[in-house]
N, C-alpha and C positions, 0 to 999 in steps of 0.2 A: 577901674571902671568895669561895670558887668558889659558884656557884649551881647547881642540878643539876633537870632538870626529868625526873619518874620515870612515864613514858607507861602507865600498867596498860590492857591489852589484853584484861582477863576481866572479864565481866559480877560485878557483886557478888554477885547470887542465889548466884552458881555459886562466888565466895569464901567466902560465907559456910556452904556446906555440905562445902568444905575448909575451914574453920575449925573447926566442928564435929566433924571427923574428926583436928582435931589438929596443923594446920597453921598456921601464922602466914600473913598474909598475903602477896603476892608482892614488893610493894612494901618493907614489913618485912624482908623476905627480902632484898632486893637494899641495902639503906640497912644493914643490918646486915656485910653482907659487904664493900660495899666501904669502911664505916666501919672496919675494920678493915689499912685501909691509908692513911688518911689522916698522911701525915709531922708529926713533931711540929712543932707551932706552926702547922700549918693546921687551919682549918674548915670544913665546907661546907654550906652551906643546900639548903632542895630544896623542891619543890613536888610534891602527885603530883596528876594527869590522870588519871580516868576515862574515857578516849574511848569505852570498852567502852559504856556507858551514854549517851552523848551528851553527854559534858562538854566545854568549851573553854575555853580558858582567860581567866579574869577579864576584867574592861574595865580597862586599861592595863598588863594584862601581856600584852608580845610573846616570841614565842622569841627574838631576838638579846641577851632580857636575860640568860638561860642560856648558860653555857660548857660543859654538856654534856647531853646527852637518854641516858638508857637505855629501851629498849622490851622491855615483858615477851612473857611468853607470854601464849599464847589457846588456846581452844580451836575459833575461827575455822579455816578455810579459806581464803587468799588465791585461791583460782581460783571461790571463789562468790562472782563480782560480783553477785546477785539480792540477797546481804544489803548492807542499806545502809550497812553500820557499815564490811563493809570496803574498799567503796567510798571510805568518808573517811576511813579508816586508812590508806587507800594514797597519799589528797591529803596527808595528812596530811605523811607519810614523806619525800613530794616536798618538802613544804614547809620541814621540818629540812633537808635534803641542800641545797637553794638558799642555805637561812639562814647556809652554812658553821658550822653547829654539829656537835662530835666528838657522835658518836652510836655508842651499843653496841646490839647487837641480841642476845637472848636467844630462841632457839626461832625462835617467832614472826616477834619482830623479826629476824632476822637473811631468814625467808622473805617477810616485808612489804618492809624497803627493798628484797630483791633482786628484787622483783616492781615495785616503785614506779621502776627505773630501770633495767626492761627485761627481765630475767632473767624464769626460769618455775620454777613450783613444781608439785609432783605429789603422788598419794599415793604413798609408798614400795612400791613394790612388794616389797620384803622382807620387808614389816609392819613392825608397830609396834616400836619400840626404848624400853624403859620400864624403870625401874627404873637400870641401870647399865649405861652404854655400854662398852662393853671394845675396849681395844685402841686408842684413839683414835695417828694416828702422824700427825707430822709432816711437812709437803713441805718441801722444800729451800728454799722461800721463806719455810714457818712458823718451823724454825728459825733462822732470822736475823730476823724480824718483831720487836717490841716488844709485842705480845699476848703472848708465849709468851717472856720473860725469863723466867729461873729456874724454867722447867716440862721435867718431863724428853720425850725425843722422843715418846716412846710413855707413856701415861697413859689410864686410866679417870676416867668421869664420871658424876654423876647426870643422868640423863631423862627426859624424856616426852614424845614425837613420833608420828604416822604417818603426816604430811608430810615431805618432803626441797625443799630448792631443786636443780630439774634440770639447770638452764643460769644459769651467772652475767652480768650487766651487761657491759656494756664499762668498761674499766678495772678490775675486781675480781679479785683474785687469790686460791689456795686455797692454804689454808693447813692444814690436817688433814684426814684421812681416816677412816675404818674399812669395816669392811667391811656395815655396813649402810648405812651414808653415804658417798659418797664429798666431799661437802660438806660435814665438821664444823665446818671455820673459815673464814671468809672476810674479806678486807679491799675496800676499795673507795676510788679516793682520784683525786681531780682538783684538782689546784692545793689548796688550803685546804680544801677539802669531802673529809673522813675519815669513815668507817664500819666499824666494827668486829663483828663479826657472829659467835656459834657455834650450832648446832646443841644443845647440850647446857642443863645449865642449871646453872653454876655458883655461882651464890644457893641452890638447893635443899639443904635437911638433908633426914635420915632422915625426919624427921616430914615432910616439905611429900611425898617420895616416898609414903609408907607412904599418906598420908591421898588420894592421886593413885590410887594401886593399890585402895584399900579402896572407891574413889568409882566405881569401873567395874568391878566382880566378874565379872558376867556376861561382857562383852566378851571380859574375858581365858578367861574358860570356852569362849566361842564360836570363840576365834581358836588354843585349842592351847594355851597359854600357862600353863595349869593345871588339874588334874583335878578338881579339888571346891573347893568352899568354903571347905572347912577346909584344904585345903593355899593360899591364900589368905590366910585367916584366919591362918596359921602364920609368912606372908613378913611382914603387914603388923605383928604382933606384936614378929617378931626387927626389924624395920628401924626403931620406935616405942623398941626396945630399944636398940639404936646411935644415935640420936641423945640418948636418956638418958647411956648408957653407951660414946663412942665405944672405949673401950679396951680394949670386952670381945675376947678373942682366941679366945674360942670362935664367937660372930660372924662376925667377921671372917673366921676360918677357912672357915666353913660356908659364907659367901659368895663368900669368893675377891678378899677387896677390902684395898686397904691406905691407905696415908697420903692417896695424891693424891684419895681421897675422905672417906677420913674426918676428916683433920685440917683444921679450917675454914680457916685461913690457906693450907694446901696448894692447897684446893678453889677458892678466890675469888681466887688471885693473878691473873687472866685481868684484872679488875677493878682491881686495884692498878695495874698497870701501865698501864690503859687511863686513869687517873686520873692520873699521873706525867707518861706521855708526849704525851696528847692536853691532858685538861681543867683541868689547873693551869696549861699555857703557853696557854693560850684567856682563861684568869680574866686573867692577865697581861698580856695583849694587853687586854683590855678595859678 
């Protein structure tokens, strides 16, 4: 059976007032999705790590027992070494990446290992990318990648960012784009040590966005983003609405959005195959 160690990167206070807004947890969110690509006749175990809070893991469990780490999002800052939590999220990162453990990075994670092994992270100077990233396209190395089997070149995604990774590590290569990221995908790989990393957040439904939008009203009124409350109130209502109802087409219409985000298998194949190609032949080797 593969083992899966699931790194949450958010303080719980801060979960649990996305839960109350409607959201499942992130962890939930990510065991959910790539549960959904588990081939018949496998299983997979999993542990989840609050590092956000100061967790470490048990006394005699190490990382080499795990065949694969996924790292969530934060609402962290990887270039605020002052806070000490990301100071040890970055030892942390290093310490997966030495362990030769496959590792997927989510948001977050994907700006934590590229900061953990050399790369730099910034605010976006575009701003924020929230709600649905549009247009995400492929490089010429994405499309041949194993991250992106059976995804078409160009695709939309759920988000929520106003960090970007500016400069990637040596050895990591880009693998999607858009135009408010030119860093949506990235891989990273030396000998046995693999990292799989997007900008987006492929685990996310309607509900984990809606309840993300509804938890920062003001920001978005300050930043342009929306004119009132109630036009707010109105996104976070229809996107509460889609993930009841993926199939409503008036929806969808309004938004401009189709399969590759609302259909969940569409949404989390990133994951599937990250599961296929990396963490089932890691379980096998061990």
């Amino acid at each position: 059976m593969a083992r899966l160690l699931v790194i949450n990167c958010t303080p719980e206070a801060l979960l649990q007032r996305i839960a109350a807004l409607g959201s499942r947890s992130y962890a939930a969110l990510f065991l959910d999705s790539i549960g959904q690509h588990v081939p018949d006749g496998r299983a997979l175990d999993h542990f989840v790590l609050n590092v956000a809070d100061g967790e470490g893991l048990p006394q005699g469990v190490q990382l080499g027992d795990f065949d694969g780490v996924w790292i969530s999002g934060s609402p962290l800052n990887v270039y605020r070494l002052d806070q000490p939590t990301v100071r040890e999220q970055i030892e942390l990162a290093r310490a997966i990446w030495q362990a030769e453990i496959p590792a997927f990075g989510t948001c977050w994670g994907l700006q934590l290992m590229a900061a953990a092994l050399g790369g730099t992270v910034h605010l976006n100077p575009r701003g924020r990318e929230i709600g649905v990233a549009r247009r995400i396209c492929l490089t010429e190395a994405g499309r041949s990648h194993a991250l992106f089997h059976g995804k078409e070149g160009a695709f939309d995604a759920l988000c929520s960012h106003e960090d970007e990774v500016a400069t990637l590590p040596s050895g990591a290569t880009v693998l999607a784009s858009n135009a408010t990221s030119a860093i949506q995908a990235a891989a990273i790989r030396d000998g046995r040590k693999a990292f799989w990393g997007v900008q987006y957040h492929p685990e996310f439904d309607f509900a984990a966005v809606a309840a993300i939008i509804a938890l920062r009203v003001e920001r978005h009124l300050d930043e342009g983003l929306a004119r009132s409350r109630e036009e707010v109130a109105a996104i976070v209502s229809d996107f509460r609405d889609l993930a009841r109802e993926p199939a409503r087409k008036d929806l969808a219409w309004r938004y401009g959005v189709g399969a590759d985000v609302l259909e969940s298998k569409a949404r989390t194949i990133e994951f599937g195959n990250w599961l296929r190609a990396e963490v089932l032949p890691a379980a096998g080797r061990r």
